[in-house]
C-alpha positions in Angstrom: 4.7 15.7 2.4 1.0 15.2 2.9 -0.2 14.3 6.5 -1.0 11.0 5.3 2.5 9.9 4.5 3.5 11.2 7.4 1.6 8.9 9.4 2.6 6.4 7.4 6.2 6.9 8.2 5.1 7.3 12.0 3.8 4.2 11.8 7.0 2.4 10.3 9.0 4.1 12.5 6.9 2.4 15.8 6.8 -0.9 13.7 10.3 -0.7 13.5 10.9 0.0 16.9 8.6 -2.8 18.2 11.0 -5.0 15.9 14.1 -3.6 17.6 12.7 -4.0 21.4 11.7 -7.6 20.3 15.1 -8.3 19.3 17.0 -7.0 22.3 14.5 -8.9 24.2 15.6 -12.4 22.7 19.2 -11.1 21.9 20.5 -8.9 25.0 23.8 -8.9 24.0 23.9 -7.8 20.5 23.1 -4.2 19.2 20.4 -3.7 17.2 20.6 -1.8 13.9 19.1 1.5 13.4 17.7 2.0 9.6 17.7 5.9 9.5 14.0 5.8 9.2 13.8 9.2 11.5 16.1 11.0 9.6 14.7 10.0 6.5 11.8 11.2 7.5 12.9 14.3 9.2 15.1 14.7 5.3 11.5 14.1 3.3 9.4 16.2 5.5 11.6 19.5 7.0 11.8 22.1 4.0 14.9 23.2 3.1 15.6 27.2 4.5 17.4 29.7 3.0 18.6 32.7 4.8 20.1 35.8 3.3 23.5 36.0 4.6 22.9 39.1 5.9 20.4 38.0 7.8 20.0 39.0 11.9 20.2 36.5 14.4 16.4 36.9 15.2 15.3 37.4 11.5 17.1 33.4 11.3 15.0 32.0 13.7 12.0 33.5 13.2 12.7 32.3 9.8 13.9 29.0 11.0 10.3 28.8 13.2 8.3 30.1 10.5 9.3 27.0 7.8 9.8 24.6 10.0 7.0 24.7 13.0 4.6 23.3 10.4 6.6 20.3 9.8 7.5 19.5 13.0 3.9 19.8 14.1 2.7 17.6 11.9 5.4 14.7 13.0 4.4 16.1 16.2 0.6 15.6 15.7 1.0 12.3 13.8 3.3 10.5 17.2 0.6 11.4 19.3 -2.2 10.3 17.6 -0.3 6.8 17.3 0.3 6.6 21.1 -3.1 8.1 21.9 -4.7 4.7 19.8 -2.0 2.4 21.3 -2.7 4.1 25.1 -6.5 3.6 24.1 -5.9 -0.1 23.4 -4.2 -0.9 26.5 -6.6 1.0 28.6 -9.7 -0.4 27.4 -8.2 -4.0 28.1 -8.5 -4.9 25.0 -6.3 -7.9 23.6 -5.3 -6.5 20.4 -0.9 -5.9 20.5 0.8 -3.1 19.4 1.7 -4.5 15.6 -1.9 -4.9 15.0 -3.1 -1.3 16.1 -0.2 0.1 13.9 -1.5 -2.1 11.4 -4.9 -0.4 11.5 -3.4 2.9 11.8 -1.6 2.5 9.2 -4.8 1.1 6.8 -6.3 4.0 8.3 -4.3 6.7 6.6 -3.6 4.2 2.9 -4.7 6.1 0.0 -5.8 9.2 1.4 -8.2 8.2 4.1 -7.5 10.4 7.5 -10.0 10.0 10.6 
């Protein structure tokens, strides 16, 4: 999955959350429903591993590091930069909410553009 789409699932994942807080907010007493954004993400973006099934314990997870520290960087990466912009928002005093910089991010990162 390209870094782009990954920040575009980032930022559906925040804009989903923001929906959820909202409606606890106005509805305390009723659970809100999860949508399995996370692990579809987590599903679309880790690569599958296979081991040899002779393989050591240590061979397994350097194996298990080696294929998967990419992907969970860039997940990683793509949650910070999403909280740095929001954090930025806030701290500059500026009036803009949360929806509207995910918004933006999310423009941001359509069809290819990264910054």
């Amino acid at each position: 999955m390209e870094q782009r789409e990954v920040m575009q699932n980032v930022v559906g994942i925040l804009t989903e959350a923001l929906e959820m807080r909202r409606q606890a907010r106005e509805h305390p007493d009723r659970q809100a429903a999860l949508t399995g954004a996370i692990s579809a993400l987590l599903v679309e973006t880790l690569p599958r591993i296979h081991l040899p099934a002779d393989a050591s314990g240590l061979a397994a997870a350097d194996a298990v590091a080696e294929e998967l520290g990419p992907a969970i960087a860039s997940i990683a990466n793509c949650f910070a930069f999403a909280f740095v912009q929001l954090a930025e928002v806030h701290d500059e005093g500026r009036t803009d909410t949360s929806a509207e910089v995910l918004r933006h991010i999310s423009l941001q990162f359509a069809g290819g553009a990264q910054k």
